[in-house]
Structure formats: structure tokens, C-alpha cells
N, C-alpha and C positions, 0 to 999 in steps of 0.2 A: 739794387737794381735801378736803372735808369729808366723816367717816365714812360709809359706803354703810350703805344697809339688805340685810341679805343676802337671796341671790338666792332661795333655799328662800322665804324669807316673801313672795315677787314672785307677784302672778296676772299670766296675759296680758292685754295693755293692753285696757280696753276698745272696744266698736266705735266709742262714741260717747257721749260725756258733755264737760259744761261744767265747768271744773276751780273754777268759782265757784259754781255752782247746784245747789240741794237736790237737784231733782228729776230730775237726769241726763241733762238737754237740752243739746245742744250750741247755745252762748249762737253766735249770730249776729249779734255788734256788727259794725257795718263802717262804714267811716273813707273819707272822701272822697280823692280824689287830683284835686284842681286844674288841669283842661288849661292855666290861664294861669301855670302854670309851667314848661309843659316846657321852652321853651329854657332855663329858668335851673337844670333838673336834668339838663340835657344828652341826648345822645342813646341812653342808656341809659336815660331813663323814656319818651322816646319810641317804644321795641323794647318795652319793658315793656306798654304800651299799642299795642302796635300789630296791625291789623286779623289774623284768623287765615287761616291759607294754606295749600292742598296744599303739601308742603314737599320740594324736592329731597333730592338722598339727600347733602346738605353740608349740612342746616338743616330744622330743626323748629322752627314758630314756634306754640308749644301756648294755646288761650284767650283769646287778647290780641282786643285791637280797634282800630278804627283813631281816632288824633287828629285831630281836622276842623280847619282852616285855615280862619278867618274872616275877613270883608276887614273889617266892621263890626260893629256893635250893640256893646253895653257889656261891661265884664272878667268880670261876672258871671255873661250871660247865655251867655258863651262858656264859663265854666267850668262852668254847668251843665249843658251839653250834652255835653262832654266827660270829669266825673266818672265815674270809677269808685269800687268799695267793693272793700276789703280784708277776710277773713274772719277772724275769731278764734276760736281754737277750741280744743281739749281740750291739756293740758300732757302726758296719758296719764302714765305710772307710772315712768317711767326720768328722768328727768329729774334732775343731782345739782348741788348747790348750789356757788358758785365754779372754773366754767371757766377752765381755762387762757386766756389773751387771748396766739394766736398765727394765723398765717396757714394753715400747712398743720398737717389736726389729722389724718393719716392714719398715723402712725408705721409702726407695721410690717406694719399690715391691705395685703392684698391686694386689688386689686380696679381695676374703669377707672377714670380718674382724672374727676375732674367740677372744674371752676374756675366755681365763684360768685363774683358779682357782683349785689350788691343795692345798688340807691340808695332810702336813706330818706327820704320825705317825710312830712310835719307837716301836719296840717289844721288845728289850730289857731294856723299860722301862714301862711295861703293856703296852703297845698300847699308850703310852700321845703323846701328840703334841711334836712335835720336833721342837723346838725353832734356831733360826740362822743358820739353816741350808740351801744351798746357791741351789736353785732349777734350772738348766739350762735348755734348751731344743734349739732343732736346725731342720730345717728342709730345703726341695725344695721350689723354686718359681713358679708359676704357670706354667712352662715350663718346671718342673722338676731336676733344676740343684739348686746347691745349691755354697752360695760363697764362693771364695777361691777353688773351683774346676770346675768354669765355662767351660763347653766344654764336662765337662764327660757323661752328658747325650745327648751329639748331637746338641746343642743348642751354638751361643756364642755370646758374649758381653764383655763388660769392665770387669774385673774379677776386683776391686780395694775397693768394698765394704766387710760391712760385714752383709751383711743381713741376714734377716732372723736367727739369733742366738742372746742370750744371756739369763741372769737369775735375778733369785734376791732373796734376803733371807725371811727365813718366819719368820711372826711373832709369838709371845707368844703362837694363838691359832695353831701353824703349819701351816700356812695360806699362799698363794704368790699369786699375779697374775700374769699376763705378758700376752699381746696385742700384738697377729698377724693376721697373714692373713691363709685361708685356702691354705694347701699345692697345689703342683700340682702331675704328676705323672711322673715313669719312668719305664724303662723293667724292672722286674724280681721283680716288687716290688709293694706292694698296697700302697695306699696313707698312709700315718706313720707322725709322728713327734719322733725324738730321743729324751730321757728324761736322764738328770743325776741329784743325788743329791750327795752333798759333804759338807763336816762337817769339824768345825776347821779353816776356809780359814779366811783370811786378806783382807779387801778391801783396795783398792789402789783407784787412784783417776777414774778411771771409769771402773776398771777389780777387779783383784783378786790374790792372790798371796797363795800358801802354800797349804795344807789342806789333806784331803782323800776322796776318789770317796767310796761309802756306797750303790750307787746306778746305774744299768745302765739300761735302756725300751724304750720300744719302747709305743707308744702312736697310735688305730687307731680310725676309723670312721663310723657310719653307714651307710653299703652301700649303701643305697637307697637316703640319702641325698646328700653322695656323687655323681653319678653318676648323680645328680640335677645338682651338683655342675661343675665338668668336663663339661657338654656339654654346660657350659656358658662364656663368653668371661671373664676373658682374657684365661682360661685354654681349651676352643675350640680352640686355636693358637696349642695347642700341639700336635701334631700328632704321639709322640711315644705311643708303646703300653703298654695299662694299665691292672693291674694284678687286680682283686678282690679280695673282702677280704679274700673268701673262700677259692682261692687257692694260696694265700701267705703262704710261707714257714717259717716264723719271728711268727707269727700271729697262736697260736692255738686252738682259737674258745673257749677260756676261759672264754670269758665276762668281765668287769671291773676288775677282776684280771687278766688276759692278754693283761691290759691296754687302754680296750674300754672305750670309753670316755661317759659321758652322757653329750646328747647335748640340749637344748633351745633357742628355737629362741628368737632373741632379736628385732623382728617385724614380720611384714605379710608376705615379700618375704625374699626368698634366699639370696638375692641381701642387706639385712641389717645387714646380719652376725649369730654366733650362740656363747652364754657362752656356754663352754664346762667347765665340774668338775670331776675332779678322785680325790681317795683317796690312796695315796700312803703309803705301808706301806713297810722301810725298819728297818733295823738292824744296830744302831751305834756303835754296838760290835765288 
């Protein structure tokens, strides 16, 4: 890891700003996702994409929509009725340079377990799988602070990990997974996970070296599982105030292309965790 900025000199993340733009608008680029690829990115961009539903209490299927099945007209005109946009949005304040590149980034944090699963698609390649492309993601601890910045949300402890962050590359089918814990929360902010993807990088022996950022999002949650999820231990320890999703400022009610995750439980209770799946689609142009 590369030296942190300490946590004293940390403000809380903003609600809303473009981590590129003067003026503190969160930039709204968004990136097609190709329906005349999904068989060839499997059935995981097809759940990514797919239509939203009252969801049994085995499955939450949060934003998505459904892929139509055409029997004719041309590749084009079928992809243009089936695109989706991907949203890009704020890098916020905690973000640190040279993630670890491993599958489970949850060391010693406490907390339900979440298994992502994202498959990367490429617009400027019809929509295909985007192959080695290095997927990171970082977020808070059930208490809401996040490492290398311990203290900034109110909270403190040994600041000397790195939890809670790192990535790892996808495969052929644009594929990655990476095992955590569900986040916690903090003011001004709904519960989130930061997302990057980066193309071109060098692995090194347990980070990464070189490359270009292609991507930057935010990742949220269903509220209703979430507020399951808050008022159970360890994240009933936290007592700062939590924002919803509705009126997060990062967060514009876009559905899986503003990075709502679809979620399935991976048992009967809360307490066993939930696969979460997005289908990320950027631009290696």
C-alpha cells in the first residue's frame, strides 16, 4: 500500500461531486451494455439485466430490467433496444492507491458476508467480456470508517490494516468475484461500496503496478434488506446517522445502471450473507 493521508486531515465524503469536474456535479457518463451480447457474457449479464420483481424472501432482484428476445430485424437494432447505461460517479475521499489484488478482502472486519460477482463488458467492443481487466472495490466497516482513514467517521481503533479493499482481474467471460462483508453506515451517506475498473495493470506480488482507471461507481443496496441488516449486531454498535437510499445524493434512483446491486440470499437468515451481481459496462476507449 502506498502512504495514507491521515485521518485528522479526512472531511466526510462529500454527498455529491464528479472526482473530474470543477464545478462539483456528479459527471453522468454512461456506457452502453450491448443486448447482442448476452449469450456471450453468460447468464450472469443476463440476471444483471434482468426485468425488476417483488422478490421472495430467497431473492432480491433490485433495478434491473428485462432482455427482450427477438426472432428478427438487424444486430443493431436489437441492441438498441436492449442497451443499458452504466453510471460513473464520485471516487469520494477514501480511496488509496495500490490494492491488494485478492479474492476475499474482509480480514478480520466483522460483519454478513456478501459474494460479488461482476461481469465486465466493453462498449467499445460491441458489449464483449472484457478480459484482465483488474476490478477493485473498497468500502466501510460495520461502524462505518473505512482503513487508512480510521477516525473519520467518529469511530477509532488501530488504523494499521487494510481492510475492507482490494480486486482482482476478470476472466475470458469478464467475470471476477471478490468476498466481503456487508458495509456499515455514516452521515451524509447511504450505505455504498466504491467500485473501480482499470485495464493494462501489472501484477506485482500481491498489488499492482501501472495501468488506467476506465472506471469509477459506486455500488448500492436494497433498502429494505439493508435496514434488516443495520439493526443487527455488529452494525447496531453504530450509532452515527444513516442516510437512505432515497435521499443519498451519489445514488439517482437509476436501478442497476446506477449501480443497484441484485441481491440472493445465500440461506434462510440475514445472518448467512447474500451473492450480490452487477453488470458493469465501461469504455476501454
Amino acid at each position: 500500500m502506498t502512504d495514507h493521508t491521515s485521518a485528522s486531515a479526512q472531511t466526510p465524503e462529500p454527498v455529491s461531486h464528479d472526482a473530474g469536474s470543477a464545478d462539483g456535479t456528479v459527471q453522468r457518463r454512461r456506457v452502453l451494455i450491448g443486448g447482442a451480447t448476452v449469450a456471450a457474457a453468460g447468464g450472469l449479464l443476463a440476471a444483471g439485466l434482468a426485468s425488476a420483481s417483488t422478490a421472495s424472501a430467497s431473492a432480491v432482484t433490485a433495478g434491473t430490467r428485462t432482455v427482450g428476445t427477438r426472432t428478427g430485424g438487424s444486430a443493431a437494432a436489437a441492441a438498441a433496444d436492449v442497451c443499458t447505461l452504466t453510471e460513473e460517479v464520485t471516487e469520494g475521499p477514501y480511496w488509496l492507491a495500490g490494492a491488494l489484488v485478492r479474492e476475499d478482502i474482509r480480514e478480520d472486519k466483522d460483519g454478513f458476508e456478501v459474494r460479488y460477482t461482476f461481469t465486465v463488458v466493453d462498449q467499445a467492443n460491441d458489449c464483449a467480456p472484457l478480459e484482465n481487466a483488474l476490478v477493485e472495490i473498497w468500502h466501510a466497516d460495520a461502524l462505518g470508517e473505512y482503513s487508512g482513514y480510521v477516525g473519520g467517521n467518529g469511530h477509532t481503533e488501530d488504523d494499521d490494516s487494510t481492510f475492507l479493499r482490494g480486486g482482482r482481474l476478470t476472466g475470458s467471460d469478464g467475470q471476477v468475484s471478490i468476498t466481503s462483508v456487508w458495509p456499515g453506515h455514516y452521515v451524509s451517506r447511504a450505505v455504498h461500496v466504491h467500485l473501480r475498473v482499470h485495464t493494462d495493470v501489472t501484477l506485482t506480488d500481491d498489488s499492482y503496478t501501472g495501468g488506467s482507471i476506465i472506471h469509477t461507481g459506486q455500488l448500492f443496496f436494497d433498502p429494505d434488506i439493508n435496514s434488516e441488516v443495520q439493526a443487527l449486531s455488529p452494525y447496531s454498535a453504530n450509532t452515527t446517522t444513516e442516510t437512505r437510499l432515497d435521499d443519498d445524493g451519489v445514488y439517482d434512483g437509476g436501478g442497476a445502471s446506477s449501480g443497484l446491486l441484485t441481491l440472493t440470499a445465500l440461506g434462510d437468515s440475514v445472518f448467512d450473507g447474500y451473492a450480490a451481481t452487477l453488470t458493469v459496462g465501461v469504455s476501454s476507449s
